[in-house]
Phi, psi and omega in degrees: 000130196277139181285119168227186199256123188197161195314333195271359204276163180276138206284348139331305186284317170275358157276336211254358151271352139286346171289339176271308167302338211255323195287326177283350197245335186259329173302315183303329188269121169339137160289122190050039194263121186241151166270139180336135209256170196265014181227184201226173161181130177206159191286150173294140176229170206020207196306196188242114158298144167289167163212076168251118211228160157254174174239174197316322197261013187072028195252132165279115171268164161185118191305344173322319210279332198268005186301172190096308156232150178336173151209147163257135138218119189288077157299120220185134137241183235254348202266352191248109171311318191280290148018283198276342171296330194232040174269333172341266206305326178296321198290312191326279246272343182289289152005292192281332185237013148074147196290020173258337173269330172208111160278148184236099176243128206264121195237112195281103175310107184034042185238166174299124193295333183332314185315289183319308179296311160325297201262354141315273192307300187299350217252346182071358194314153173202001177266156202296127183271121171274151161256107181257045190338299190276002225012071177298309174334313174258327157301326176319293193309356179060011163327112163219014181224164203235235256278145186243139191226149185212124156280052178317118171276173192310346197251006234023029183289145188288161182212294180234126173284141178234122175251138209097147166300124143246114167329100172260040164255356214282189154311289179298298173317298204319317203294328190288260192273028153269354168284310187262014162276307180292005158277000000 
């Protein structure tokens, strides 16, 4: 008798015709065949846009102020699924190598700073939230993917744009930035 799916059928049978479909599907796929990675990485090209932004708590930044150490700066809002899967990992590295060595500054793309302080707190978020209320901010920065992440060395000069969701606990980060603590 051919299976078919229907309200009575046993939930046996349909994990086990989704376990044939998930099996049918990594077969259908080339040998050593990778998926695709869900980011972008391109070298910074032309000036250095200013940055002068406040964050949540009314504290004013400007990278001039930030020479001396690596900077992320993360461009990013609360309405973007990829934004928020990979704030996680932003928090790890800042955590691990702490803001006298690599600051991670998150910069919230045109939302109500209310928003932004909301999905900080709910989110355990502790890194400094920049506000880019109208996103003058992110246009300078040639932002137009969300999450957009830029790499400053020590000097401040931009190194890389990264577009896409990323680990930034992975490899490939890590290389990114032990490269731009030594510039």
């Amino acid at each position: 008798m051919p299976f078919l799916l229907h309200t009575q059928a046993p939930r046996r049978h349909f994990l086990q015709l989704a376990a044939l479909a998930g099996l049918a599907t990594l077969a259908a796929r080339p040998a050593g065949a990778a998926t695709e990675p869900a980011y972008a990485v391109s070298p910074w090209q032309g000036a250095v846009p200013p940055l002068q932004a406040v964050d949540t708590q009314g504290k004013p930044w400007r990278l001039s102020d930030l020479r001396g150490r690596a900077v992320l700066l993360n461009f990013w809002a609360s309405w973007c699924e990829p934004c928020r899967a990979e704030m996680p990992t932003l928090q790890q590295i800042a955590d691990f190598y702490g803001p006298d060595k690599l600051l991670v500054l998150a910069i919230n793309f045109k939302e109500h700073p209310t928003r932004a302080i909301q999905f900080a707190a709910r989110t355990g978020l502790s890194l400094p939230v920049l506000l880019d209320p109208q996103g003058q901010t992110a246009r300078a920065w040639g932002v137009k993917v969300f999450p957009t992440t830029v790499l400053v060395d020590r000097q401040g000069l931009p190194r890389q744009r990264v577009q896409g969701e990323l680990d930034w606990t992975g490899a490939a980060a890590a290389q990114w930035i032990e490269a731009l603590l030594k510039q």
